[in-house]
C-alpha positions in Angstrom: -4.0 27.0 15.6 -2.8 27.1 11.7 -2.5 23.7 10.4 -0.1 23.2 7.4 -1.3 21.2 4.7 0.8 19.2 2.9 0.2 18.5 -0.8 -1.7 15.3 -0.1 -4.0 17.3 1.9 -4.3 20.5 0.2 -6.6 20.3 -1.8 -9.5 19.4 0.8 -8.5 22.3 3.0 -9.6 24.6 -0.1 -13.2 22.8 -0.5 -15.9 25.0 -1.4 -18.7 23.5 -0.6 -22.6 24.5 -1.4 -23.8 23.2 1.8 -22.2 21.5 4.0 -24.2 19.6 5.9 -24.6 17.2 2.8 -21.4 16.5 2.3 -20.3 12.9 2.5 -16.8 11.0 1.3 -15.5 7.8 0.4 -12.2 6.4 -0.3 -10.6 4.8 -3.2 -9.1 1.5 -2.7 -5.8 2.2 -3.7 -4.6 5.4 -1.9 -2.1 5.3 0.5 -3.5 4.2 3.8 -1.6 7.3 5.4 -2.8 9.9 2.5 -6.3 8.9 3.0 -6.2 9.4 6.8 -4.7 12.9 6.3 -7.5 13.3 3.5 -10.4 12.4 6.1 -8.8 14.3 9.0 -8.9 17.2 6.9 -12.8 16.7 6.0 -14.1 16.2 9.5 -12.1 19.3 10.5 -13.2 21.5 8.1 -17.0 19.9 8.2 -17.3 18.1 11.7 -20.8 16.8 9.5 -19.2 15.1 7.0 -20.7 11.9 6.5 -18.1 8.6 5.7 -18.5 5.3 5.3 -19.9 2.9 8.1 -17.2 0.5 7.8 -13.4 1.1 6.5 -13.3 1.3 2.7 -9.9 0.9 1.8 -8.8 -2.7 0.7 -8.1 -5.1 4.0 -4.9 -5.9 1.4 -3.9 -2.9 0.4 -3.9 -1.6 3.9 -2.0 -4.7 5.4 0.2 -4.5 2.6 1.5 -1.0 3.4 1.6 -2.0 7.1 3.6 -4.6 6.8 6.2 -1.8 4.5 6.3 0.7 7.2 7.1 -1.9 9.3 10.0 -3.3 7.5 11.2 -0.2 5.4 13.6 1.3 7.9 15.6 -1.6 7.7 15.7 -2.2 4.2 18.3 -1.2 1.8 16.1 -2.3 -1.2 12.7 -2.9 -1.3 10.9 -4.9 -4.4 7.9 -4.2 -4.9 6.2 -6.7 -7.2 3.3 -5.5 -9.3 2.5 -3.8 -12.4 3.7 -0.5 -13.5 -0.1 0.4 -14.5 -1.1 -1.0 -10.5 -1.8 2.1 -8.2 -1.8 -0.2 -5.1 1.8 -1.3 -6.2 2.9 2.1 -6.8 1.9 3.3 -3.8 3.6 0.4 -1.9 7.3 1.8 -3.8 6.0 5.4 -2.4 5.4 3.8 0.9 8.5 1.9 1.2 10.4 5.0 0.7 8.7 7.4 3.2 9.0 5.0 5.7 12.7 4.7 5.2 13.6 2.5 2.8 17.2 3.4 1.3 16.0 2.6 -2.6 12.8 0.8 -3.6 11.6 -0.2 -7.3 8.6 -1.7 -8.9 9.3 -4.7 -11.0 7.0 -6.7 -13.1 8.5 -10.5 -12.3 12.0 -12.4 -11.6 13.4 -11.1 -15.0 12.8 -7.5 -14.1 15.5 -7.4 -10.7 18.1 -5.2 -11.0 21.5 -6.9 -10.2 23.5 -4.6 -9.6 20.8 -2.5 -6.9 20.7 -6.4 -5.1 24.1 -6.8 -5.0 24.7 -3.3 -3.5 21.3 -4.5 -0.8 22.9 -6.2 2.8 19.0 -6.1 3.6 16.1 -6.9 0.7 12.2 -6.3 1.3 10.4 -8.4 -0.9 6.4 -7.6 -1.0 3.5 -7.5 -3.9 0.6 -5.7 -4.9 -2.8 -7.0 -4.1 -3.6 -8.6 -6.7 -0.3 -10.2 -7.9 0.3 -13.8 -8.1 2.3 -15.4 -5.4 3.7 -17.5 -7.4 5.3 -14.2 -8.6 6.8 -13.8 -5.3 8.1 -17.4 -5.0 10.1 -16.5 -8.4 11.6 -13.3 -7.3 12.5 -15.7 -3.7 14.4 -18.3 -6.4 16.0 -16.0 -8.6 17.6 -14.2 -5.4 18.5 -17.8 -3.9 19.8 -18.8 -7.1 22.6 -16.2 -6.9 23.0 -15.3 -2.9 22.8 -17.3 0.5 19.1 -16.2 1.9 17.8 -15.4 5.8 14.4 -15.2 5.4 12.1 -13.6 8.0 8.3 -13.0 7.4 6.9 -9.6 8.9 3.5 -10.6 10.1 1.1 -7.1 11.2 -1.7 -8.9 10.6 -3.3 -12.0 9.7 -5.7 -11.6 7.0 -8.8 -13.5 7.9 -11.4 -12.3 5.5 -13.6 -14.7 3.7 -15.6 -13.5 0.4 -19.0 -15.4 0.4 -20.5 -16.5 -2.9 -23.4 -15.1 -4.2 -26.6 -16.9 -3.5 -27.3 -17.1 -7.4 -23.9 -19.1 -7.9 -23.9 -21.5 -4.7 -26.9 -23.5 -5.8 -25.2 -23.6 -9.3 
């Protein structure tokens, strides 16, 4: 069987490696959830010894995140993706939106950024952030849009993120 790879892909079915059976891979946080699965299917493939991680290394957020995209994207005539232009995990989200189906999807930085005329053309909006932007970001985006046009809200709920972050010993006696 002859496997195409696609760019994502392609460079891990050219690989040369010294030996093998030391090879070992991890993620970075911020790749699409898709692109790194391709990645990794690729690896163990090509070296069915290929050490990974022992536990998932992409970002519980970034990964619900892009979850929640696919999930709404077909739908959406305009997805907002709110985050940074320098954010890879926000970037990404855009590139997921529109793979997924999304009709048009842009990056903006805040409320001030929206572009009128692309909302006005939208029947349906998918509103979403990168990791590690603000809610309160979000809730700004929500009034500016309410501010102008009669909103139906629904929240699309893949998952509910559950993960607590423990302090450090060193700083709970503190």
């Amino acid at each position: 069987m002859n496997l195409c790879a696609s760019p994502v892909s392609s460079d891990a079915e050219k690989l040369p490696p010294a030996d093998s059976a030391t090879l070992a891979f991890v993620t970075q946080t911020t790749l699409a959830v898709d692109d790194a699965a391709e990645i990794i299917a690729v690896l163990r493939r090509r070296f069915p010894e290929i050490a990974g991680p022992h536990k998932e290394d992409i970002c519980y957020a970034t990964t619900n995140r892009q979850e929640a995209i696919k999930a709404i994207a077909p739908r959406c005539d305009l997805v907002l993706v709110i985050g940074s232009a320098n954010s890879s995990n926000s970037s990404r989200l855009v590139e997921v939106a529109l793979r997924s189906g999304a009709k048009h999807a842009e990056l903006i930085d805040d409320a001030s950024a929206l572009d009128w005329d692309a909302v006005q053309r939208a029947k349906t909006i998918g509103l979403t952030a990168g990791a590690s932007a603000p809610e309160i970001l979000v809730d700004e985006v929500i009034n500016a849009l309410r501010a102008r046009f009669d909103l139906h809200i629904e929240e699309a709920v893949v998952t509910r993120e559950d993960v607590e972050f423990k302090l450090p010993r060193a700083l709970v006696g503190a």
